[in-house]
C-alpha distance (Angstrom), angle and dihedral (degrees) to the residues before:
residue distance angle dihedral
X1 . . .
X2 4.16 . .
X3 3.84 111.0 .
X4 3.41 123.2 -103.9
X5 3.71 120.8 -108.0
X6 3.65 100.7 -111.2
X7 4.06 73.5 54.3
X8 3.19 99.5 51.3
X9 3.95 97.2 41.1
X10 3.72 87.3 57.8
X11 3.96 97.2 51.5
X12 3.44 99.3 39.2
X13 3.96 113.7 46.5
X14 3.97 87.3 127.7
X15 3.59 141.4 9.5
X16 4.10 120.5 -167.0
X17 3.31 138.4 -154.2
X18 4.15 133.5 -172.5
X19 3.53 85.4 -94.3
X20 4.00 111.0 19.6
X21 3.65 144.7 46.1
X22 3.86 114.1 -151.9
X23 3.38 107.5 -162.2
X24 4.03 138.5 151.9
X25 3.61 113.9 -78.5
X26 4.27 130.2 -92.7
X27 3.96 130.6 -147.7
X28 4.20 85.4 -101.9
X29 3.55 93.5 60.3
X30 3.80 102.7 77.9
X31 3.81 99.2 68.1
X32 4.23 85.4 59.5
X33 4.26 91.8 37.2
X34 3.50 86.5 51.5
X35 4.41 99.5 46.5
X36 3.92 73.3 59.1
X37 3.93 107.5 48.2
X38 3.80 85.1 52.1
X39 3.66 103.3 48.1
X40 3.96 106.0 104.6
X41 3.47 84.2 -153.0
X42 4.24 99.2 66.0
X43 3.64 88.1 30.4
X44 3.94 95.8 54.8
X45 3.66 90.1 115.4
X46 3.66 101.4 50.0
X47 3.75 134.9 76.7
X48 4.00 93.9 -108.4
X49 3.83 147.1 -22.7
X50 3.40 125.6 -82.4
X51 4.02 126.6 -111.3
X52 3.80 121.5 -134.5
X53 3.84 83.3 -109.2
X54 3.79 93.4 44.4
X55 3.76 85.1 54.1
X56 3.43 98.3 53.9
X57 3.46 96.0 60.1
X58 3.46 87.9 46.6
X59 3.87 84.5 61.5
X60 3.71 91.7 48.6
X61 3.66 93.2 51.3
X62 3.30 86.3 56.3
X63 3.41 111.4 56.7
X64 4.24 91.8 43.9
X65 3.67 79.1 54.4
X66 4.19 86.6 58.4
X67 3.63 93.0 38.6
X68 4.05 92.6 50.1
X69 3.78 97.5 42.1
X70 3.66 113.7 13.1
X71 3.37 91.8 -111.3
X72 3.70 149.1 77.5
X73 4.06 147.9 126.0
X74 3.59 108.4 -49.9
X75 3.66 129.5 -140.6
X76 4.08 105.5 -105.1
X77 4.00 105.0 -148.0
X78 4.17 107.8 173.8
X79 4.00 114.5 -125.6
X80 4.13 92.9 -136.1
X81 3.67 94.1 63.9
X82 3.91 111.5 -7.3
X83 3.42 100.5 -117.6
X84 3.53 122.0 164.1
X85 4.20 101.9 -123.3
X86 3.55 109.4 167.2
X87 3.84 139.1 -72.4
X88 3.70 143.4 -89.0
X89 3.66 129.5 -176.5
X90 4.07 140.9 99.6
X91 3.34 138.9 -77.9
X92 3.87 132.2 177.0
X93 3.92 114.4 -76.6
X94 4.50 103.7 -109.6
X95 3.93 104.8 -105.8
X96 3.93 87.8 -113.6
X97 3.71 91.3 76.0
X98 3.52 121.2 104.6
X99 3.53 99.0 -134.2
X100 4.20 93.1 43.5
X101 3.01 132.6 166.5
X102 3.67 102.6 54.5
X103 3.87 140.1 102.8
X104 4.10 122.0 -101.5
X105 3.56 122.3 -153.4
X106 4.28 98.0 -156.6
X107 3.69 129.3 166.7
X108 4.22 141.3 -174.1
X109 3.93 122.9 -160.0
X110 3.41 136.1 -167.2
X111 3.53 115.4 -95.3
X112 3.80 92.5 -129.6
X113 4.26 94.5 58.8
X114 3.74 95.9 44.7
X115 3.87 112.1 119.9
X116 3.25 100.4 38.5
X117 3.99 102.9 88.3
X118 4.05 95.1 -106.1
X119 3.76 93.2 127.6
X120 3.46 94.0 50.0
X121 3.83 88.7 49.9
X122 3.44 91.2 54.3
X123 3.55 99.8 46.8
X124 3.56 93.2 49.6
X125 3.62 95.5 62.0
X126 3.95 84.1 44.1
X127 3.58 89.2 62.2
X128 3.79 95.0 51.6
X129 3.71 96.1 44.7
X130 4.08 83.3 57.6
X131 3.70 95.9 47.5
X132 3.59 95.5 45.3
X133 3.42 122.6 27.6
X134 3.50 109.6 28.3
X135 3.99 80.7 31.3
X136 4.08 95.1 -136.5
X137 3.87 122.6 -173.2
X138 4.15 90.9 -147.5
X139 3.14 153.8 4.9
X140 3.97 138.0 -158.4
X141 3.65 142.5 -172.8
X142 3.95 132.0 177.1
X143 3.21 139.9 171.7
X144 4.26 145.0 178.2
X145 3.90 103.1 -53.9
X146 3.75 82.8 -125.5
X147 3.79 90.9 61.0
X148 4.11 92.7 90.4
X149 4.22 92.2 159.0
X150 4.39 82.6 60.7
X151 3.83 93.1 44.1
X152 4.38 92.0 50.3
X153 4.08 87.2 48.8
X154 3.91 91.4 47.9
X155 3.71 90.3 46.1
X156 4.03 87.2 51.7
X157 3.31 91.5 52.3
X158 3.80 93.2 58.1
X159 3.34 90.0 -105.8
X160 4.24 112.2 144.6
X161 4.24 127.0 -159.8
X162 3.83 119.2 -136.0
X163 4.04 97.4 -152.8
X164 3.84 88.7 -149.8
X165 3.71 92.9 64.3
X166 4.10 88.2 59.5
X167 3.85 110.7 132.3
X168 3.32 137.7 179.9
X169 4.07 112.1 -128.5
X170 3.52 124.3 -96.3
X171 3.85 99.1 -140.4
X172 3.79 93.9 59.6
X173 3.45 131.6 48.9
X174 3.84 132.3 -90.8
X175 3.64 83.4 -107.1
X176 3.73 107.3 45.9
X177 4.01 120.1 116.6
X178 3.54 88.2 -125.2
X179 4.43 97.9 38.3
X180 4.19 93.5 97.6
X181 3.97 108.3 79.5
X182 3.93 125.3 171.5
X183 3.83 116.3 -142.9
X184 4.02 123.2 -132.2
X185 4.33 116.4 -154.8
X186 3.64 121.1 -172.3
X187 4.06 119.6 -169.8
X188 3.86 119.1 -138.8
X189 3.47 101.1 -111.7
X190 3.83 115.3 -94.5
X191 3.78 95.2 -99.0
X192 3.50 107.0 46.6
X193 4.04 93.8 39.1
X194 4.07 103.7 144.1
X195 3.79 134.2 166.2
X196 4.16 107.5 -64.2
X197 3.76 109.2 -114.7
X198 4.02 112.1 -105.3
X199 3.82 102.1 -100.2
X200 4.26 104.5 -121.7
X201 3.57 134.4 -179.1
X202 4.05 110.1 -22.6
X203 3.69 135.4 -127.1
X204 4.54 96.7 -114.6
């Protein structure tokens, strides 16, 4: 059986890694979330940057997301200098989805740290967390077929693409640049298979 949430709050404020803490997120964050959300760089593969106030409730969204399911994306601050560099984490897949319910594991980095395997990092311990303490069957992750960076990081993670379950976004139109997505799964493994958490209220 999955854990509750207050379980899973309780056993999973934190995770580390040899190079991150992913933690929940403080009031001093935003300024450094938000340098990120509006860098046209990171946010190549979305329909727009972020605003400071768009961020925010990004934030917010968030953290009801940790309180309602015991999980969420997690702040990313780097041990050498404690800089806040992005996030990685899951959140429950919207309802409008095609392949909903399910659990996404997602994550952003800042432009400056990318090539130097911290996303992977991240992800990895992402992956455990869902496999073993909130004991999930799956996860997924997708992302615009354009986005080839996202798909090589998926496919490190073990994660494999069934071409039939292609889709084009429901946010955008059929038309839109950005509209065709590919979609990512990744099975528990066989001995730590649980009982997938009920997806709840999502992130936006």
């Amino acid at each position: 059986m999955s854990a509750s949430p207050a379980q899973a709050r309780g056993r999973g404020a934190q995770l580390r890694t040899p190079r991150l803490l992913l933690r929940r997120w403080r009031e001093g964050d935003l300024d450094s979330l938000a340098a990120i959300n509006a860098d046209p760089a990171v946010m190549e593969h979305f329909p727009a940057t972020l605003t400071r106030a768009e961020t925010a409730v990004l934030v917010a969204r968030i953290e009801d997301c940790f309180q309602a399911n015991g999980f969420g994306l997690w702040a990313l601050e780097q041990h050498d200098d404690g800089a806040l560099v992005g996030f990685t984490g899951l959140l429950p897949v919207e309802p409008r989805m095609p392949f909903a319910p399910a659990v996404e594991i997602g994550w952003r980095l800042a432009h400056a740290r990318w090539g130097r395997g911290l996303a992977a990092e991240a992800a990895r311990a992402v992956c455990t967390d869902a496999f073993t303490r909130l004991r999930l069957d799956a996860i997924v992750s997708y992302t615009a077929a354009r986005n080839r960076r996202s798909w090589r990081l998926m496919e490190r993670l073990g994660m494999r693409r069934d071409a039939a379950e292609d889709f084009l976004h429901p946010a955008l139109a059929a038309d839109h640049a950005l509209a065709p997505h590919v979609l990512y799964r990744l099975d528990a493994p066989g001995g730590e298979r649980g009982r997938a958490a009920a997806p709840g209220a999502g992130t936006g």
